[in-house]
Structure formats: C-alpha cells, structure tokens
ZAKOLRO-220274 format. One line per 5 residues: number of its first residue (from 1); their letters; for each residue x, y, z of C-alpha. Coordinates in steps of 0.1 Angstrom, whole numbers, plus 5000, padded with zeros to 4 digits. Example, Ala and Ser with C-alpha at 12.3 -4.5 7.8 and 13.67 -1.06 7.14 Angstrom:
REM residues 2
1 = AS = 5123,4955,5078  5137,4989,5071
***
This chain:
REM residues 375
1 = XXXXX = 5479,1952,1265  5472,1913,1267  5501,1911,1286  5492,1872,1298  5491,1858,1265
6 = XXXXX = 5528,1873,1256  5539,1863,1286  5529,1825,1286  5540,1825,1246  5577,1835,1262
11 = XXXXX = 5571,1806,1289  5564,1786,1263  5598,1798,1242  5624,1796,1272  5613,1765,1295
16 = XXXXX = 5591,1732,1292  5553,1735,1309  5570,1712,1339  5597,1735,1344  5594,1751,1380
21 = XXXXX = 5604,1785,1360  5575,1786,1337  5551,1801,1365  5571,1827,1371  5580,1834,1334
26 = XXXXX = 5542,1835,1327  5530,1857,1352  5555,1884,1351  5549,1911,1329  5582,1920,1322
31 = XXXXX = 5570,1953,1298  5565,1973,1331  5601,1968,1335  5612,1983,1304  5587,2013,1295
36 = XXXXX = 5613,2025,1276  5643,2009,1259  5670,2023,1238  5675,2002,1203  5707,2001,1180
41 = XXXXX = 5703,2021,1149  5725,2037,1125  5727,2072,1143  5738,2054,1173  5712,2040,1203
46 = XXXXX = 5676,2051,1195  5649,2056,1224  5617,2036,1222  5588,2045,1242  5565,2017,1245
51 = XXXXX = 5537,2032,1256  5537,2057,1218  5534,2017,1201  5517,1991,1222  5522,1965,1198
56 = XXXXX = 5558,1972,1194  5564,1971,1229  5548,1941,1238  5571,1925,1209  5603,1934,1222
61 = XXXXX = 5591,1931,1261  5580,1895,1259  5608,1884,1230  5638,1867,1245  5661,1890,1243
66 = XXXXX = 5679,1919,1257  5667,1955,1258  5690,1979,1268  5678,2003,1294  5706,2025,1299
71 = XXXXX = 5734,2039,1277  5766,2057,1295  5747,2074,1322  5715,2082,1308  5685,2059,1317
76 = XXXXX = 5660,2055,1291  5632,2067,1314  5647,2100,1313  5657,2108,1278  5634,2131,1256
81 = XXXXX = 5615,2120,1227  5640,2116,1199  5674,2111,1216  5697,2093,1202  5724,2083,1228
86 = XXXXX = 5765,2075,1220  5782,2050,1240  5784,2018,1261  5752,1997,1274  5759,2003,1312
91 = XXXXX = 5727,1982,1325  5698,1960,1306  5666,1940,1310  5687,1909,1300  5671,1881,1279
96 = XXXXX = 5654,1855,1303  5661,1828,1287  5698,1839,1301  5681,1845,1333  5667,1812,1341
101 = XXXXX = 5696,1799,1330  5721,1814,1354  5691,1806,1380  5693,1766,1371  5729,1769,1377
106 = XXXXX = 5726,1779,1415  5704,1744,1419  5681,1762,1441  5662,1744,1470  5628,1758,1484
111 = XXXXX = 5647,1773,1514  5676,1790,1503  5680,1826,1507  5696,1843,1475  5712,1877,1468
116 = XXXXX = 5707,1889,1433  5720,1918,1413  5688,1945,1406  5694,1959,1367  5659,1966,1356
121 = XXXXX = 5641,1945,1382  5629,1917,1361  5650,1888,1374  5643,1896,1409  5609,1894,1398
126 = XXXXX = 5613,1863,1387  5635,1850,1415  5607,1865,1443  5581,1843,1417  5605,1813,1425
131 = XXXXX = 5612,1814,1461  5590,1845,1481  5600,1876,1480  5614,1875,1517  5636,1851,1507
136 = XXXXX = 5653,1871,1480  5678,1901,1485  5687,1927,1451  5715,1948,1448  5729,1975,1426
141 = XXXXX = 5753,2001,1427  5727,2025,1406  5707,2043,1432  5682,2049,1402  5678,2016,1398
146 = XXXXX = 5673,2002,1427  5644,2027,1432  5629,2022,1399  5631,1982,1402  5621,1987,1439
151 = XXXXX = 5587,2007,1427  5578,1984,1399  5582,1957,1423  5563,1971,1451  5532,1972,1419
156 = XXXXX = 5534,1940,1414  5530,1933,1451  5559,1922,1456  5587,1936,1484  5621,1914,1482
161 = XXXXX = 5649,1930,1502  5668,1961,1479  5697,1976,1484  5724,2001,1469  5752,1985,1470
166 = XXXXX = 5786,1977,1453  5784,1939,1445  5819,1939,1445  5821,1952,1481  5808,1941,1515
171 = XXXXX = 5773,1921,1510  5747,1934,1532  5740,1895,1550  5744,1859,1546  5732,1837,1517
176 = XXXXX = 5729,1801,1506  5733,1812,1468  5746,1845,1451  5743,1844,1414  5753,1876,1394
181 = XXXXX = 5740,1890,1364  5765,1913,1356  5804,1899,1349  5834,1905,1374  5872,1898,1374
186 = XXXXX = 5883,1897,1395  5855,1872,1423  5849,1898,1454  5864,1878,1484  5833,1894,1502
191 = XXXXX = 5815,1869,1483  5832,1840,1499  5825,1858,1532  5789,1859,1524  5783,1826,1514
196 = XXXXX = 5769,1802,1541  5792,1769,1542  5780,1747,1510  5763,1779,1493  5763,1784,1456
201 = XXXXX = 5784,1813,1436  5772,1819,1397  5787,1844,1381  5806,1852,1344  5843,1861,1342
206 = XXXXX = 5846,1899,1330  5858,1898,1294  5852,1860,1285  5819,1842,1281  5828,1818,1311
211 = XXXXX = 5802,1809,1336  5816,1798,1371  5800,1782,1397  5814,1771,1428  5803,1755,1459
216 = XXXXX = 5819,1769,1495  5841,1746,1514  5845,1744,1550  5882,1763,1544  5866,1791,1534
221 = XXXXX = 5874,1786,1497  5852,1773,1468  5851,1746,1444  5838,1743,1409  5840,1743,1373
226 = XXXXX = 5835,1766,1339  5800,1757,1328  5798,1741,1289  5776,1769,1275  5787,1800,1273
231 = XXXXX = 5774,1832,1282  5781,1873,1284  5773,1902,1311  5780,1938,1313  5809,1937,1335
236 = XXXXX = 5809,1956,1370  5811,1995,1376  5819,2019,1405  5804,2050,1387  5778,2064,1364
241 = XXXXX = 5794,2051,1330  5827,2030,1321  5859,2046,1318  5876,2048,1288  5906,2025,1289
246 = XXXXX = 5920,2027,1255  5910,2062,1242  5943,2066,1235  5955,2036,1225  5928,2042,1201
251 = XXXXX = 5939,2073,1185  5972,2055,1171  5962,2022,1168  5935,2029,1140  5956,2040,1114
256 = XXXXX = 5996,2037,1127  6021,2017,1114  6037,2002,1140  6064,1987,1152  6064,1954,1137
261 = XXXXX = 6045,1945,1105  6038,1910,1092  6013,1887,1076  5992,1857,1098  5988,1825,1086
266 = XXXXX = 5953,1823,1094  5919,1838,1077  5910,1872,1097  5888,1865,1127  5872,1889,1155
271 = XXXXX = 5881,1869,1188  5844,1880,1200  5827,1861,1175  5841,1831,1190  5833,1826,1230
276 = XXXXX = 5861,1800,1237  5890,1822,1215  5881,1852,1231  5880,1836,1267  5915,1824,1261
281 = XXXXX = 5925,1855,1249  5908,1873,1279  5922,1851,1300  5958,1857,1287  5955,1893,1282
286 = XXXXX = 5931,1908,1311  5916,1941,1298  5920,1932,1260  5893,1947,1237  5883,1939,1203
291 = XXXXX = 5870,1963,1173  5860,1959,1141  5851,1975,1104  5842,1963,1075  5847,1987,1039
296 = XXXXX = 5832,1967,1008  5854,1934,1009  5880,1946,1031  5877,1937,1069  5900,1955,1095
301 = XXXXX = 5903,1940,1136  5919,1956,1160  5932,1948,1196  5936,1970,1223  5951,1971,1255
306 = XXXXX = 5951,2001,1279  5991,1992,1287  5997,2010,1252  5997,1976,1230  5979,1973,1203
311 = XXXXX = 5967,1952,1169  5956,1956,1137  5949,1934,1112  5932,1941,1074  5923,1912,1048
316 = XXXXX = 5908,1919,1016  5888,1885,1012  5872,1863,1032  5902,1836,1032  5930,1860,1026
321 = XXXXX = 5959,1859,1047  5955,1896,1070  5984,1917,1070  5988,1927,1106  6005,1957,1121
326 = XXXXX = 6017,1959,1160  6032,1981,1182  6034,1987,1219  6053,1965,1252  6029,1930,1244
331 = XXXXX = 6022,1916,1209  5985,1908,1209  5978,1895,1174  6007,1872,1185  5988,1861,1222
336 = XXXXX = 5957,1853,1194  5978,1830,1173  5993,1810,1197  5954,1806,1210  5944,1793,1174
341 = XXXXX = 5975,1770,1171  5964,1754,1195  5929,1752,1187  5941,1742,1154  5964,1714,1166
346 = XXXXX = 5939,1702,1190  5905,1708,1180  5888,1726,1209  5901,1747,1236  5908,1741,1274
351 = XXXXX = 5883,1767,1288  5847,1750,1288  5845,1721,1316  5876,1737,1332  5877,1728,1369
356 = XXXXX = 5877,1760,1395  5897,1760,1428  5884,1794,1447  5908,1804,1475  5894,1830,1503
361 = XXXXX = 5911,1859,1490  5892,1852,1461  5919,1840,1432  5903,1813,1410  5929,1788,1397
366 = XXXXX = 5912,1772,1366  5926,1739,1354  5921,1711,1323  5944,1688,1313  5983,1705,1315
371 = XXXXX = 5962,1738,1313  5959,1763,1338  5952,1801,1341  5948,1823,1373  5925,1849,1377
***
C-alpha cells in the first residue's frame, strides 16, 4: 500500500500545509492501527479485515473518520472471518480531524509533558509526532489495548510511556496538559492532582457534546469554559463492556402506556441530533438516553432513565404534533420541553461559551448569563 500518498491527502483534508499537525498527520500510517475494523450493517456490526481488500482499507484508514475497533468486549483483531458483533462501540480509532482538534485545545508548548488516553494508538502516535515520544504518557484501562497500541508503536519506532490504567483513577505522574479522548462525568479529582500549576485539562462531558478546558489555579482548582464546537466521546468504563442501565426500563417503556398521556406542542425531535438540546438535557437529566425508530411515516423517540422514568413519543408526519406517553418518578419528555421553550423563546441555548469554575474535589460549576448547572 502507498500508504504516504493517503496519508498526506488526509493532511491535506484536516489541517493547512503550515499547520504544526500536518507532519505528523502525513507521516503516520494510521492503517497499522486498525487492521481490522468492525462496520455498521444491517445484521448488526460487520468485521472488515483490511488486509482481504487493500484498497478498501486504505479508504477507510486514511478517511476522516471513525472506525470502530471494538464492540462490547470483543476486539476486532480477534473475531473470525464473518462475525457479525451486537452491541455498544466500547473503544475506536477516532476520526483525526477530532484528534487534532482536542490537541489545539490543550495550546501545547514544545516542552510540555502530556498524558493521553491509548484507544487504538493512533493519537499517541500523533502526539509522540508532535512533541517526542518521551515527552508523551498513554493510558487505558484495556490491558489489550495498551499492548496492541504499545507494539504498533514500538514498529513505528516509537516508545512513549504506556500504561494500564483507569483514567478516572490515580495518574501515574505529573503533567503540564491532560487531554482525554474518551468522555467522563463526572472530572476525576486525580486530574487536578496531576496537573502541574497552570497545566491544561481537555476533555468532553459524558452524555453531552461539551468540550471543557480548564487551566489549574494556584488553589488547586481550575478555570475555563465550554468550547463553541461541539464534539462526542465514548464515555469511560471500569470493565470489558458497558452495563446495561435501562434494560429494564426498556422492556416497559417500548410499548406501555403509562402514567400520563398527552400531546407536545412541538414537531418530534431526537435530542441527539441536536448537540446543544441534548447537552441541556444531559445536563438536567444525568444518565438520560435516547432511542429511536422510524416505521414508513411514523417516527417513535424514546427517553430513558435507569431511575425507572421513561418517554415515548410517536408522530405520524414530519410537523405533526407527537403524542407522548410517560411514566415513572421524573417526567423526561417534560425536562425536553422546558429545554426547547427556551430555545424557542431565546434563540440559542446557554451551553456553548459557558464559563467553568473547577473546584479540587472535582465539581465543575458551569455558568452563562442567569444560567448555571453543576456537574
């Protein structure tokens, strides 16, 4: 494979020639990263081996964006030929475009020393590119991981310090910037602990599309702000897969009637199609989770909360008014239409250019306007 030529072309795609990222972009082959990739079919997520079609997997390799490299708890390296895995995306070769991004956000300086979090290994790649690989530290709670990015590294020449380790935990040293590529809620105190006085923290809020950065302060605390663009992550985990928080709510929410049955005002939206209204929502509910199905014309979203609360509402048009059914201790469809009354009445939403006060204990007070929501 000509893997130079795809690489510069996806240089070319996510930075300018100027751009102190586009070396690294260009001379990393990312495909050695992701030999194998599982893809969303109908059946469910498909394995692709890219060494069966070289073509294909230069194409998806050097595209930005995401490749999924493990589903539940099976890695894609170790499937058979032909599986077709069920379940949640529990780790990725994330698009670099969303990389670099997150890395602009840490305004590194030639001399900082950064921890990052592992995944497949192609953004510590990328990072060790940047800054020398004795300068960068990778972590991951996925043993697996951390040895498959740690070979593929070590092939490329290049030996940044890796470790197994729960990035929600203790931090195995100091650091001038710690930016995380996977989402958390809520910010690990150990973070603040590990932070050198005026370090960087970049991260995503779990269950919004917020980016936060903060800058330490000599208290021990942080300051910053949501960042204007949005962006997602696979949130933290302490095991193999995810566990299922609303199995059950699941099994009465799809088809129940309820406890309360009325008709919204608005045309029917799925809160994750729209970063700010899910954010608030997220931000209001902690732990809420969205579904959806569409059946010819007709359009069905649900809400669910492990707590036992839950949402449905159907429309049979585009613009028709959903009739929504509820049940359980919080009304959600309720905590969504106070969030687009006030996007209605106002225009935009509080959530984007938010201002962050981090205490040590890690609690983030965001603030806009008479706004505010803790975290």
């Amino acid at each position: 494979m000509d893997w130079e030529t795809h690489a510069r072309r996806l240089a070319d795609e996510v930075v300018r020639p100027e751009s102190r990222w586009y070396g690294p972009l260009a001379t990393t082959p990312r495909h050695l990263f992701v030999p194998h990739w599982w893809h969303s079919g109908e059946r469910g997520w498909e394995l692709r081996d890219g060494q069966a079609d070289a073509e294909r997997w230069a194409e998806a390799a050097y595209a930005d964006r995401t490749l999924v490299t493990r589903v539940g708890a099976l890695h894609a390296d170790d499937a058979e030929p032909g599986t077709v895995a069920q379940g949640f995306p529990t780790s990725s070769s994330t698009l670099p475009g969303l990389v670099v991004a997150m890395y602009r956000h840490a305004m590194l300086t030639d001399d900082c020393r950064v921890l990052v979090t592992t995944g497949s290994g192609y953004g510590t790649a990328l990072m060790c590119r940047r800054l020398g690989d004795s300068r960068v530290t990778s972590v991951d709670v996925d043993p697996q991981l951390v040895k498959l990015a740690g070979d593929r590294l070590d092939g490329m020449g290049l030996h940044p310090r890796l470790e197994v380790a729960d990035i929600t935990g203790p931090l195995p040293g100091e650091y001038d910037r710690i930016i995380s590529t996977v989402s958390v809620r809520p910010l690990p105190a150990s973070w603040l602990e590990a932070l050198r006085p005026g370090g960087r923290l970049v991260t995503t809020i779990a269950g919004t599309g917020l980016v936060l950065t903060a800058d330490k302060g000599p208290g021990g605390g942080a300051v910053g702000r949501i960042e204007q663009a949005p962006a997602g992550f696979m949130r933290t985990r302490s095991g193999a897969d995810y566990e299922p928080m609303t199995a059950a709510v699941w099994a009465v929410a799809e088809r129940g009637d309820g406890e309360e049955v009325t008709t919204d005002r608005y045309p029917l939206l799925l809160p994750s199609d729209a970063w700010d209204v899910m954010s608030m929502l997220s931000l209001a509910v902690p732990g809420v989770e969205c579904r959806s199905q569409e059946d010819g014309e007709s359009r069905t979203v649900w809400l669910l909360h492990a707590d036992g609360s839950w949402a449905r509402a159907t429309a049979t048009s585009f613009l028709g008014s959903p009739t929504v059914h509820q049940s359980g201790p919080r009304r959600l469809w309720r905590e969504l239409e106070r969030i687009r009354n006030r996007l209605n009445r106002s225009g935009t939403l509080p959530v984007y250019g938010a201002r962050a006060t981090i205490a040590p204990d890690g609690t983030v007070v965001l603030s806009r306007g008479g706004w505010t929501a803790t975290v």
